[in-house]
N, C-alpha and C positions, 0 to 999 in steps of 0.2 A: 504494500500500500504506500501512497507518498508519505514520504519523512512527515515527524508533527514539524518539524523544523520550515520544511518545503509549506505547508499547510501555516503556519504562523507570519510567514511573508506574505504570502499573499493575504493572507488577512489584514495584514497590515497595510498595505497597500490601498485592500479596499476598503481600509477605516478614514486615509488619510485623504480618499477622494469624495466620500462621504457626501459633503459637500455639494457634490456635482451631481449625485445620483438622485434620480425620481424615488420618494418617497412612498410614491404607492405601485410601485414593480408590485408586480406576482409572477414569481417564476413556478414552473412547472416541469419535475422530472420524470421519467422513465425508471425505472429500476436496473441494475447492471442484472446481468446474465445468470438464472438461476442455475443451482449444482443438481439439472435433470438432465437425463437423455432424452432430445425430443426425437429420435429417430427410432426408439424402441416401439415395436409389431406388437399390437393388441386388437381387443374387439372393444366393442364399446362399452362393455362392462369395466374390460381392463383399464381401459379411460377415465371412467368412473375413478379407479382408485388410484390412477397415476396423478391425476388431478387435485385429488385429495392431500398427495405426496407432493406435490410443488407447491401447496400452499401452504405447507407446512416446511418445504426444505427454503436452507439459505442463499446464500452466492458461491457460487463455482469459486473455489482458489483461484489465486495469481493477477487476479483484477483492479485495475485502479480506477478511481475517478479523475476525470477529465479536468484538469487545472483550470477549463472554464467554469465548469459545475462548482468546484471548490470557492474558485473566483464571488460567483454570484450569493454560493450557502454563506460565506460569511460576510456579505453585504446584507443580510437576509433578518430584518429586526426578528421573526419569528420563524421557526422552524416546523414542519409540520411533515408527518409522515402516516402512511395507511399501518396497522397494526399485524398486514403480514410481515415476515421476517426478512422476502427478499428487498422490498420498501423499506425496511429499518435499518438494514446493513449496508442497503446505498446509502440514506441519511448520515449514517455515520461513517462511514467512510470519504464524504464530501465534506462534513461537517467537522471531524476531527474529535479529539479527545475533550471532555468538560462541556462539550456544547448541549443545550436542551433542546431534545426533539421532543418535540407534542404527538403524540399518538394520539391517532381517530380511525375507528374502524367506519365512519362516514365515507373514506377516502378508499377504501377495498376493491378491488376487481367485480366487475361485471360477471355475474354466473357466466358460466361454459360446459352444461349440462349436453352428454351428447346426444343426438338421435339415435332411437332403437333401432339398428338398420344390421345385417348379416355384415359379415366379412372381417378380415384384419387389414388395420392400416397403422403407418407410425403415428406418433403420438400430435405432432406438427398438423397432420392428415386431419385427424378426430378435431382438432383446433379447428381449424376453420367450417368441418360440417357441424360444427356444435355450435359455433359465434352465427351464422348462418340461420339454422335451423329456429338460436332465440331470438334471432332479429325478427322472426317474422312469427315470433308468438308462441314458441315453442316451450315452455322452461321447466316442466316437469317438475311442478310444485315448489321449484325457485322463484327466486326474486325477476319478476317479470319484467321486458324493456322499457316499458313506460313507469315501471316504480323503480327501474336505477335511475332514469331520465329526472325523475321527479326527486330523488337524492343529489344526482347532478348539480341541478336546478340550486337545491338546498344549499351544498357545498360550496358552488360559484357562490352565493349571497355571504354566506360563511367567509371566505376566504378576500373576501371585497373588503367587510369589513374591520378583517385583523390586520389588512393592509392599511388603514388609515394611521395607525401607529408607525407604518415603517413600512419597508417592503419585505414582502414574506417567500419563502421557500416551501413547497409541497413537492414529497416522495411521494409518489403513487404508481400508477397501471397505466401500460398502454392503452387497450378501449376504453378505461374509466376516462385517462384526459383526452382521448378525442370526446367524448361527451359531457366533460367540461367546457371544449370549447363556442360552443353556440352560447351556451349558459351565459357565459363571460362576453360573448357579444351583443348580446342581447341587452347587454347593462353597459353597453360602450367601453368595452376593452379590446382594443388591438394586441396582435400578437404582432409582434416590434423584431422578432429575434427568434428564425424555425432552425432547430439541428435536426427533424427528419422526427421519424419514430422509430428509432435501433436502441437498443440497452443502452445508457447510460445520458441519453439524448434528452432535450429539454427546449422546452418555450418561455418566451420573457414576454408579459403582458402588459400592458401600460393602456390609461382611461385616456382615451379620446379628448383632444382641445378643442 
């Protein structure tokens, strides 16, 4: 992981620009790379419990955070991360040692419940026919697309307002922050700053002048 040393300059850095920086940023991360094989042969039962297993596993060894994600976490008056583990172990690892993350399981992954359908596919595969399948109403007694929508919803107003103190930082999920992002437009936040949607990638959001 980067030195606390490497991690304490740059802090520093972004203490002494302070100054210059938008006070109501919201940035938004991705999680680094969980310790799953997503290439492992199952059915969708197996799915079922590989799924269960990556919400529950950490970060793959050997990973660092991006000197801009670090950059931004300690510009960041508030910290905020989902209460999975892969979410928690980016935050701290961007964030460094003594930093306070706020845990909220608000912030948690969009079910990924698969379709009952025959055959074996890898785990990657069962991904997308499951994000698929609940897109369009599917959720097998989960948490349905219009009630993450309406958490979405929740969280974007959530996160608007811890911003007024400072600008904040949130660990979260791929599909959760693409369905943050409407939320956050819809109350006149631009995204100012896209690095994509890959592990360890992040949005910077700034209110409309």
């Amino acid at each position: 992981m980067v030195s606390s040393l490497k991690q304490g300059l740059i802090a520093k850095r972004m203490i002494d620009a302070s100054s210059s920086s938008s006070p109501g940023q919201i940035v938004i991360a991705r999680h680094g790379e969980p310790n799953m094989n997503r290439y492992e042969r199952m059915t969708w039962r197996g799915y079922e419990r590989w799924w269960t297993a990556y919400d529950e596993a950490g970060l793959k060894p050997g990973q660092s955070a991006p000197e801009g994600l670090i950059a931004e976490t300690a510009n960041a008056q508030t910290v905020f991360a989902s209460t999975l583990p892969r979410a928690i172990e980016t935050a701290q690892a961007a964030a460094g040692g003594g930093r306070e993350i706020k845990l909220d399981s608000q912030f948690v992954e969009a079910p990924l419940p698969p379709p009952q359908m025959p055959g074996e596919f890898q785990a990657r595969t069962w991904g997308v026919f499951a994000r698929c399948s609940w897109w369009i109403g599917h959720a097998r007694g989960r948490e349905t697309r219009p009630q993450t929508e309406r958490r979405a919803d929740a969280a974007a107003q959530f996160l608007i307002e811890a911003a007024q103190a400072g600008p904040v930082s949130l660990f979260a999920h791929g599909w959760y922050n693409r369905m943050l992002r409407p939320a956050l437009a819809r109350r006149g936040w631009q995204c100012v700053r896209d690095s994509n949607d890959a592990y360890w990638s992040w949005r910077r959001y700034e209110l409309r002048k």
